[in-house]
C-alpha positions as CSV (number, residue, x, y, z in Angstrom):
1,X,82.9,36.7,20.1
2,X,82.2,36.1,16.6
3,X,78.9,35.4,14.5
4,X,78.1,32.2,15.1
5,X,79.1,32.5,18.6
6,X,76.5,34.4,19.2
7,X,74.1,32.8,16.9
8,X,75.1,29.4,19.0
9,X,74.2,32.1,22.5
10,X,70.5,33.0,20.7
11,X,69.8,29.6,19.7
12,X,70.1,28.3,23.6
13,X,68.1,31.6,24.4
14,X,65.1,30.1,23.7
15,X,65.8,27.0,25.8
16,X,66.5,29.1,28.6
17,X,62.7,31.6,28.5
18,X,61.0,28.3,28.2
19,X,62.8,26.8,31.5
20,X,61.6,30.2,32.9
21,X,58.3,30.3,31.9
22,X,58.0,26.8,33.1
23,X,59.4,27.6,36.6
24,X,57.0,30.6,36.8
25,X,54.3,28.5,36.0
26,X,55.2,26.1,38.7
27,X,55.0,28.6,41.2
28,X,51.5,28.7,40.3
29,X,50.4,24.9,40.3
30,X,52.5,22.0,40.5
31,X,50.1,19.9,38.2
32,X,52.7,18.7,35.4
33,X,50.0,19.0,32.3
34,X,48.5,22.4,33.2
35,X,52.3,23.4,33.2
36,X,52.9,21.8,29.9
37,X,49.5,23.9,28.6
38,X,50.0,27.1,29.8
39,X,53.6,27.4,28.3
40,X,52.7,25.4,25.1
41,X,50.0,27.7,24.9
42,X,51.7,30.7,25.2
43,X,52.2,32.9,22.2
44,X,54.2,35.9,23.3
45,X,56.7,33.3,24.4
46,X,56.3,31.5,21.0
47,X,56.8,34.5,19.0
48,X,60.1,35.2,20.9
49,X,61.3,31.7,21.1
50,X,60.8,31.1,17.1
51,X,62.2,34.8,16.6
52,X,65.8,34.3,18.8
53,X,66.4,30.6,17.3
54,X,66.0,31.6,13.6
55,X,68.0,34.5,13.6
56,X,70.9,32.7,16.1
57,X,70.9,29.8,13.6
58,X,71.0,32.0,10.6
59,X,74.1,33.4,12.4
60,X,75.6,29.9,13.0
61,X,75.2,28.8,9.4
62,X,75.9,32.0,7.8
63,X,79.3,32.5,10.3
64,X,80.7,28.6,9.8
65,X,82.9,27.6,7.4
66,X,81.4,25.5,4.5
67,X,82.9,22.1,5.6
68,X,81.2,22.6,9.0
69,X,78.0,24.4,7.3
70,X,75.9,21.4,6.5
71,X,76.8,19.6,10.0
72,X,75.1,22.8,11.8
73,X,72.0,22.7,9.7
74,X,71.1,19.4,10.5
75,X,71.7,20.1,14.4
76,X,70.1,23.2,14.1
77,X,67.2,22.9,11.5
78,X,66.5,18.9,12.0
79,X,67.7,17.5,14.8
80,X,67.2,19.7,17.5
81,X,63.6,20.6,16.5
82,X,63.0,16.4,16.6
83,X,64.5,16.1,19.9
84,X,61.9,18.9,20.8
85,X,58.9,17.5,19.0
86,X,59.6,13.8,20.5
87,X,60.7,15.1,24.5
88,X,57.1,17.2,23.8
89,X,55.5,14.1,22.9
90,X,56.9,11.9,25.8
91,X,56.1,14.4,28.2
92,X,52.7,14.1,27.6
93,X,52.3,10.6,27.6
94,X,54.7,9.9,30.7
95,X,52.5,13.0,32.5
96,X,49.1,12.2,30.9
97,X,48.6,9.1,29.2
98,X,49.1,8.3,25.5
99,X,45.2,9.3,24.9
100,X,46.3,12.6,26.0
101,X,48.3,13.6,22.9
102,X,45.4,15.4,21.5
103,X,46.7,18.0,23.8
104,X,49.4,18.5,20.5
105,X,46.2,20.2,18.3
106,X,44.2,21.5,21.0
107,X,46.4,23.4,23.4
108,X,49.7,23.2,23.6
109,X,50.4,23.7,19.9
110,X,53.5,25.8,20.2
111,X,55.9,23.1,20.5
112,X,54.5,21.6,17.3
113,X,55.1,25.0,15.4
114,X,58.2,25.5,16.4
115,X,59.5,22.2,15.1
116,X,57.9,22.7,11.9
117,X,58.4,26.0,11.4
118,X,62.3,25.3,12.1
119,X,62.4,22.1,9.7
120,X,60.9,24.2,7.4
121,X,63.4,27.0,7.5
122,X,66.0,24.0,7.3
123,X,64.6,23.2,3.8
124,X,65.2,26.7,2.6
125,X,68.1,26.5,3.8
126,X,68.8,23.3,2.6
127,X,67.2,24.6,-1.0
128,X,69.0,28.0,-0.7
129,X,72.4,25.2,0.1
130,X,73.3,27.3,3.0
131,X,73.9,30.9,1.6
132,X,70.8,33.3,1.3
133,X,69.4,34.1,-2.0
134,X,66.0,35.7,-2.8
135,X,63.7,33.1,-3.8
136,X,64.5,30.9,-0.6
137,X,64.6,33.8,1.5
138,X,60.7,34.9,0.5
139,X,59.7,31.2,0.6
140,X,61.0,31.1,4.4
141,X,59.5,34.6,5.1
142,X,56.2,33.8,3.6
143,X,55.9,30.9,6.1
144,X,57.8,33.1,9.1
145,X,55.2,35.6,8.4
146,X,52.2,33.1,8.6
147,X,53.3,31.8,11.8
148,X,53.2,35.0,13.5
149,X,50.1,36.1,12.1
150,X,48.6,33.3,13.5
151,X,50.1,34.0,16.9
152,X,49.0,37.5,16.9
153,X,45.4,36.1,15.6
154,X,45.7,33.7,18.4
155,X,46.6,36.4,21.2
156,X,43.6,38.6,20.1
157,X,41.2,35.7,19.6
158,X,42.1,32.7,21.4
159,X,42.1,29.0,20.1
160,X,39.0,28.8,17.4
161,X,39.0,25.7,15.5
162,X,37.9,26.9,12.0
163,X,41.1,30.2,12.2
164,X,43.0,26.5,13.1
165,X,41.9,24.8,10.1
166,X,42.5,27.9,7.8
167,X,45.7,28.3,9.1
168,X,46.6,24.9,8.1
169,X,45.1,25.1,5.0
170,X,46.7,28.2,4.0
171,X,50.0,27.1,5.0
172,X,49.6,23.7,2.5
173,X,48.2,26.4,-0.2
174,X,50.9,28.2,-0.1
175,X,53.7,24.9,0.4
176,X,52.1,24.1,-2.8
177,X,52.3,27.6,-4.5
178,X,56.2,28.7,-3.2
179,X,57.4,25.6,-4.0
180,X,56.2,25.4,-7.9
181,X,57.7,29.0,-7.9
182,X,61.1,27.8,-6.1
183,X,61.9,25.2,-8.4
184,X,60.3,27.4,-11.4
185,X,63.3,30.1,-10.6
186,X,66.1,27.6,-10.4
């Protein structure tokens, strides 16, 4: 088994714990939205999940050939993270009622993350074209890094609007900041 076999193996992993976690959950009420909260508001298993599918889709794109490259970062870093943000969506309106999309920001974030988080790593990647350099590698990091402060902070504290709001607001900061000093390298 070569790299990106295994990258392709870790980027189903994460498909996989969530199917778990979901099962485990429905042993413990069958009620389709508190499913849909307690494993969108899980943490621990949004740490691992955004931890397995970066590194397996670093593997893919780093262990394809270039004429196959670009093909596997838009599956990996665009597509698949849609298909996850939209089935996430229809869930919760088949489940709940379109009104009850505010579930998105209030507790069952995770999902969200993890399709921005990934789209993000697919514009390093994109800006990087595909082969890691420095400056694109500490632009994903930096963001990477955010994430899973806030999940730690989020473990510890629990959902508190105003560590939300700074969050976001430090995460458009430094958008803004990397970005100017992305382009200002090239």
């Amino acid at each position: 088994m070569d790299k990106r076999d295994t990258g392709i193996l870790l980027v189903l992993a994460p498909l996989i714990t969530t199917i778990a976690r979901a099962l485990y959950q429905y042993t413990l009420t069958t009620d389709p939205l508190d499913i849909l909260i307690a494993v969108g508001s899980d943490p621990i298993l949004f740490i691992v999940n955004i931890g397995i599918y970066l590194l397996g889709g670093y593997l893919v794109v780093t262990g394809s050939s270039q004429d196959v490259r670009d093909l596997w970062i838009n599956i990996l870093y665009f597509i698949i993270p849609t298909i996850i943000f939209l089935g996430h969506v229809l869930y919760i309106a088949m489940v709940a009622g379109v009104a009850r999309l505010t579930l998105l920001v209030e507790t069952a974030q995770f999902p969200l993350y993890f399709a921005f988080v990934t789209i993000l790593t697919g514009l390093v990647v994109l800006l990087s074209k595909g082969t890691p350099n420095k400056p694109g590698l500490l632009y994903g990091a930096s963001f990477l890094a955010l994430v899973l402060l806030y999940g730690v902070v989020r473990i510890a504290i629990g959902i508190v609007a105003p560590i939300v709001y700074a969050f976001i607001g430090l995460a458009i900061a430094m958008a803004i900041i990397l970005t100017k000093k992305l382009f200002e390298q090239d």
